[in-house]
C-alpha positions as CSV (number, residue, x, y, z in Angstrom):
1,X,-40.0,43.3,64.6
2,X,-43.1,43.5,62.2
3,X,-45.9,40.7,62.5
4,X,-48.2,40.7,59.6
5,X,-51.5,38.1,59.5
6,X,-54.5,38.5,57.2
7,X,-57.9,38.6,58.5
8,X,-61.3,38.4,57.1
9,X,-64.3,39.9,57.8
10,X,-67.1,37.7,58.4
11,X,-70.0,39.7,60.1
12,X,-72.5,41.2,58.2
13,X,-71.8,44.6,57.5
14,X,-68.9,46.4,58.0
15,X,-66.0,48.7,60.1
16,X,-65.9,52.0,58.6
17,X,-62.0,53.1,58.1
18,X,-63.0,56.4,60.4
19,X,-63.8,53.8,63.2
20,X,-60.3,51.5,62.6
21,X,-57.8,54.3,64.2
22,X,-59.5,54.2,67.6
23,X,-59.4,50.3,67.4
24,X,-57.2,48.5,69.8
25,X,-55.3,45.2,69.3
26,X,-55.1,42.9,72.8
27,X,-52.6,40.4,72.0
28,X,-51.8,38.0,74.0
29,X,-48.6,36.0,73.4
30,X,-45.1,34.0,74.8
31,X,-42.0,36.7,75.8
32,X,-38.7,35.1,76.9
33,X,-37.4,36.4,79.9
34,X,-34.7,34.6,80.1
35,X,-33.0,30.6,80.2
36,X,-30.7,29.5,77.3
37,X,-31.3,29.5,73.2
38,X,-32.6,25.7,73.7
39,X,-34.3,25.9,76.9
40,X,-36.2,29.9,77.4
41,X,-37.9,30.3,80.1
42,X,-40.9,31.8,78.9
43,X,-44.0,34.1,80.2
44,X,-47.7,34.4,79.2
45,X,-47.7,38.2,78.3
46,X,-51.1,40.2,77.2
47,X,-50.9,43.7,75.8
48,X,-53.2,46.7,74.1
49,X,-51.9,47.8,71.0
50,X,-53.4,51.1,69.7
51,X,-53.9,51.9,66.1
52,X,-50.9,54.2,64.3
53,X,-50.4,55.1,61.0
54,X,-46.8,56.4,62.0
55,X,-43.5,54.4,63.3
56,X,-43.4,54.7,66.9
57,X,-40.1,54.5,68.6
58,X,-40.6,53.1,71.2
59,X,-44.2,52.0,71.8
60,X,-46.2,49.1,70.3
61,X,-48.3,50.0,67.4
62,X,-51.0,48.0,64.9
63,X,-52.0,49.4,61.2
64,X,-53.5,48.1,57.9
65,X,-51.3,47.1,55.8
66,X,-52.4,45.8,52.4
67,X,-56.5,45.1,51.7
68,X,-57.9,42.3,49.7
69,X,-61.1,41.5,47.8
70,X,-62.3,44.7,48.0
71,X,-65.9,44.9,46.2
72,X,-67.9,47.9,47.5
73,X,-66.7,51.0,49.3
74,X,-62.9,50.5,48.9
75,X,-61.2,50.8,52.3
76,X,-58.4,53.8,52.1
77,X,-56.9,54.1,55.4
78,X,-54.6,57.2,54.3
79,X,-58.1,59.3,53.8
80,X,-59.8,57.3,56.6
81,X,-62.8,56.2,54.0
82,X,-64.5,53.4,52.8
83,X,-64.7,50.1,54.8
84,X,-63.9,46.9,56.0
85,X,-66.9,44.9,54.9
86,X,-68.0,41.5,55.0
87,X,-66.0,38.7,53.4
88,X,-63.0,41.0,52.2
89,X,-59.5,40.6,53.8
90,X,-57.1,43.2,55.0
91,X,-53.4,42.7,56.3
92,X,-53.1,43.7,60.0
93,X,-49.5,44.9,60.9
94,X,-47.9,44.8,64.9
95,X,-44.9,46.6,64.9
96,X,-42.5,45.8,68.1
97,X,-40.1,48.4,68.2
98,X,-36.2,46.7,67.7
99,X,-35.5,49.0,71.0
100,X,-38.2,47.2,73.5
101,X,-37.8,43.6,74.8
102,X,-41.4,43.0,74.7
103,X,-41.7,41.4,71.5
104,X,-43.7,37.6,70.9
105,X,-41.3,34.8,71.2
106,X,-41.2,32.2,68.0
107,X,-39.2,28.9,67.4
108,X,-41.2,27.0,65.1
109,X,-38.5,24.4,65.1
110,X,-39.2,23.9,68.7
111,X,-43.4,24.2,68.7
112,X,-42.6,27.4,71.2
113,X,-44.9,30.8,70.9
114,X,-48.3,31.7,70.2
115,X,-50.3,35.0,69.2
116,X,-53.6,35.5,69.8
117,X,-55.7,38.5,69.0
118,X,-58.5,40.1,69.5
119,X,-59.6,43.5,67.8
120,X,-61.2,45.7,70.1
121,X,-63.8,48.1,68.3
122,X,-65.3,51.3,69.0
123,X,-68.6,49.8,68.6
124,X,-68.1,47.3,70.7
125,X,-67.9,44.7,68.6
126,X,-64.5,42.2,69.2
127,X,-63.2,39.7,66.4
128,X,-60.6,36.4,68.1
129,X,-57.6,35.9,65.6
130,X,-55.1,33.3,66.2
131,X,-51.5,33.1,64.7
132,X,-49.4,30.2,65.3
């Protein structure tokens, strides 16, 4: 199960592509853990989520996926240059392993799930994302 969201950059500055891979995404989120189709029982679930550019088996992973508004120092994750500057927007991609029952629980139909995130930098620095 792939989750994709957009986020923009809105510090001043920027995250340099060398820093992204040792970047962590702490999610936290609904799982079902059991109950019936219409009534889960459901559990508040937080996770770190390190950066791979590579399918995982059977471990959580986050990558870029596609990069938007890109006006100086294109970001190219493949040769770890360029960056993540102010104002542009890049695709962030959670891949849950199909084999792993740890993945967020959705029914929009219902109002059930949320997904929160917050990327943990090298630097320091921490962005709050929030996907409903």
């Amino acid at each position: 199960m792939e989750i994709s969201f957009n986020a923009t950059y809105l510090a001043i500055g920027g995250v340099r592509a060398t820093d992204l891979p040792y970047s962590n995404l702490i999610i936290a989120y609904l799982l079902k853990v059991g109950g019936t189709p219409r009534r889960p029982i459901l559990e508040p679930t937080v996770m770190r989520i390190p950066y791979s550019s590579q399918p995982t088996p059977s471990t959580p992973r986050w990558y870029v996926g596609t990069v938007y508004n890109e006006v100086i120092d294109p970001l190219d994750m493949s040769s770890e240059s360029g960056a993540w500057n102010s104002g542009e927007t890049i695709s962030l991609v959670v891949d849950f392993p199909n084999n792993i029952k740890i993945a967020p629980y959705f029914d929009p139909k219902a109002g059930w799930g949320y997904f929160y995130i917050l990327l943990d930098l090298p630097s320091g620095e921490m962005g709050v994302m929030a996907v409903k």
